[in-house]
C-alpha positions in Angstrom: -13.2 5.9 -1.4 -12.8 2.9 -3.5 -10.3 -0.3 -2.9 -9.7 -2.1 -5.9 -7.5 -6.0 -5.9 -6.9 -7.3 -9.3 -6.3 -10.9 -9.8 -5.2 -12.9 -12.7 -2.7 -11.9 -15.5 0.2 -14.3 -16.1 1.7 -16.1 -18.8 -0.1 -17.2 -21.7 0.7 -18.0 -25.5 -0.4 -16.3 -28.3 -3.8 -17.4 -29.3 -4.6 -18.5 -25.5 -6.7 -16.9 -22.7 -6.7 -14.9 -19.8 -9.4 -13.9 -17.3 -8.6 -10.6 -14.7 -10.5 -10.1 -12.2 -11.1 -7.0 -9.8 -12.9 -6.8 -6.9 -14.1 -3.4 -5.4 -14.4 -2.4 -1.5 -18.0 -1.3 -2.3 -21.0 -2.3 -4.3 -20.2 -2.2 -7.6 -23.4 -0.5 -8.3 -22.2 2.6 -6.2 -19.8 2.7 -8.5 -20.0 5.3 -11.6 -17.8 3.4 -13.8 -15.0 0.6 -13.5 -12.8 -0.6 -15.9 -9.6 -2.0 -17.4 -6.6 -0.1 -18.5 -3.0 -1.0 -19.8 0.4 0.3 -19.6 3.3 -1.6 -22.0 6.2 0.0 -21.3 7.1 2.8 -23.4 3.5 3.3 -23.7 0.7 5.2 -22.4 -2.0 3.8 -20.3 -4.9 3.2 -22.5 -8.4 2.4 -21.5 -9.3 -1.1 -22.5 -12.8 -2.0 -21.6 -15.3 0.0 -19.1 -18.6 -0.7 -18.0 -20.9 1.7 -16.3 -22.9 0.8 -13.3 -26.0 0.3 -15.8 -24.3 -2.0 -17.5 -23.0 0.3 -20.9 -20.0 -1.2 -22.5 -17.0 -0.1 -24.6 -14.2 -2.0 -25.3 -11.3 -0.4 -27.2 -10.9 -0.9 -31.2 -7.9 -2.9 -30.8 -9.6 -5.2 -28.5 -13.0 -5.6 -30.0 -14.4 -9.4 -30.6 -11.6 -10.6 -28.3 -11.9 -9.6 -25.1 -15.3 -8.8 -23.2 -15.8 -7.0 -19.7 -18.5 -8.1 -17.6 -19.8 -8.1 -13.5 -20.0 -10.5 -10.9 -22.0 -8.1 -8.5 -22.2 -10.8 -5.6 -18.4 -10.5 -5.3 -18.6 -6.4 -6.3 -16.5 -7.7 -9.1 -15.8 -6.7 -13.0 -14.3 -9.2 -14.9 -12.1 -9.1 -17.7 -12.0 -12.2 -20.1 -8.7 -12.0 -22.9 -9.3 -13.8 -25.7 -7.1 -14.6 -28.6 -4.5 -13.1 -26.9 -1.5 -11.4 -29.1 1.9 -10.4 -27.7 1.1 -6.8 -28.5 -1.1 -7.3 -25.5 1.2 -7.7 -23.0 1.3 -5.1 -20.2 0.9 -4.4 -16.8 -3.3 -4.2 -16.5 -5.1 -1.5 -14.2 -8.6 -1.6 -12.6 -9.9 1.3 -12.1 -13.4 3.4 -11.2 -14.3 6.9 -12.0 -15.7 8.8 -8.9 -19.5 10.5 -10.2 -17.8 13.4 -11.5 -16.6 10.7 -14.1 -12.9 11.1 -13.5 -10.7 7.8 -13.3 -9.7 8.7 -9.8 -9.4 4.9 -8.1 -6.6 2.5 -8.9 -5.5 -1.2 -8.3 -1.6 -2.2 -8.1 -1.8 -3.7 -11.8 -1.0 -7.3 -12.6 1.2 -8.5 -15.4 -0.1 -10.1 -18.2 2.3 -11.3 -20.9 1.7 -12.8 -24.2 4.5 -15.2 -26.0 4.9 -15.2 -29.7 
């Protein structure tokens, strides 16, 4: 089992930056994969950024040179930096890990992030 508290998200204008944070129950080494998702509403959750427990990265085309994903394994925390933020960012945010069979089974509560024009 795997306990994940996001922090971070709020308001921001376009162009500014935001920095999520979620910190896992465990090692984040014993930890397949953890990532960000996000939800707008109308929308489908879409996978943002992930990063494996040795250390491979993918971030999402839309979010490419703008945002990066990265761990803080002294607090078993992955990070998630928003650059140049647009207002077709805003949504509600999801951590999340995969269990080993590499299924997203483990969620945080979300936290808002919203992006004025």
């Amino acid at each position: 089992q795997v306990y994940l508290v996001e922090s971070g998200g709020g308001l921001v204008q376009a162009g500014g930056s935001l920095s999520l944070s979620c910190a896992a129950s465990r090692s984040i080494f014993s930890i397949d994969t953890m990532g960000w998702y996000r939800q707008a509403p109308g929308n489908q959750r879409e996978l943002v950024a992930s990063i494996t427990n040795s250390g491979n990265i993918n971030l999402s085309d839309s979010v490419k040179g703008r945002f990066a994903i990265s761990r803080e394994p002294a607090k078993n925390a992955v990070n998630l930096m928003m650059n140049s933020l647009k207002p077709e960012d805003t949504a509600i945010y999801y951590c999340a890990a995969t269990d080993w069979s590499g299924t997203w089974t483990y969620w945080g509560q979300g936290t808002q992030v919203s992006v004025s024009s």
